[in-house]
N, C-alpha and C positions, 0 to 999 in steps of 0.2 A: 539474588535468586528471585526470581517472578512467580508471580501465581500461576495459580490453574490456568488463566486466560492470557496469560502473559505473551509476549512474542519473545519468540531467543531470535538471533541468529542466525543458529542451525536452522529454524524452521523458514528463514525465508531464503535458503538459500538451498531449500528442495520444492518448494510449494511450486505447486500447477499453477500458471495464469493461462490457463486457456489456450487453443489452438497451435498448440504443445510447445507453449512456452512458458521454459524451466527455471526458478532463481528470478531472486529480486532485482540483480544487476540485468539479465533477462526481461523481466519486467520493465523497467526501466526505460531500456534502448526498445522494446515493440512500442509501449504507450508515447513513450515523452522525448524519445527520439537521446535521448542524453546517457551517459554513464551514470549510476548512483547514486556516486560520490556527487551528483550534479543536478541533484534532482531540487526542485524550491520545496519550500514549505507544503504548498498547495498542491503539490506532486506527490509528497510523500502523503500526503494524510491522504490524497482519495487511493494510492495503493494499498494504505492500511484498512480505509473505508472497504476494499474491494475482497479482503482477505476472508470471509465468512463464505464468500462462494463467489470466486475470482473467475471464474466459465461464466457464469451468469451473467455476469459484467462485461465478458468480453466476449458475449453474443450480444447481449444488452445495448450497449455503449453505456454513455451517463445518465443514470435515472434520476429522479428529484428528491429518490430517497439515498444514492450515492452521493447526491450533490449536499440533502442535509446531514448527513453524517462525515462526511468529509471534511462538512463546516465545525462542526462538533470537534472534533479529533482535529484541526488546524487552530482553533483557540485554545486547546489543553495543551499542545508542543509549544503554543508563545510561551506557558507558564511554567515547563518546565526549566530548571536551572541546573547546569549541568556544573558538577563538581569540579 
């Protein structure tokens, strides 16, 4: 179970990324041209980076503050260990 702030799943596979594109595997192939399952590191953390307001972003492109939180959220996934 996750916190309040947590991400499931379920929610990345209805979130809005902007310019009506729907779902993280969505996400995915508009940003980074790839499937999901294919995304690096550095992919995945600026789509998480981008989830607080993912329109913004993809009016935006990459701001310096996408880019340091990005970086933030790509050193916490090294450190995760997955059971």
């Amino acid at each position: 179970m996750l916190g309040k702030g947590g991400i499931r799943e379920s929610d990345l596979k209805v979130r809005e990324w902007g310019g009506g594109v729907l779902g993280g595997e969505a996400a995915a192939r508009h940003y980074f041209g790839v499937d999901a399952s294919r995304v690096s590191t550095a992919e995945a953390s600026r789509l998480a980076a981008m989830i607080p307001s993912p329109r913004y972003y993809d009016g935006h492109g990459v701001t310096p503050a996408l880019r340091e939180r990005s970086e933030v959220l790509r050193q916490r996934i090294r450190r995760v260990r997955i059971p």
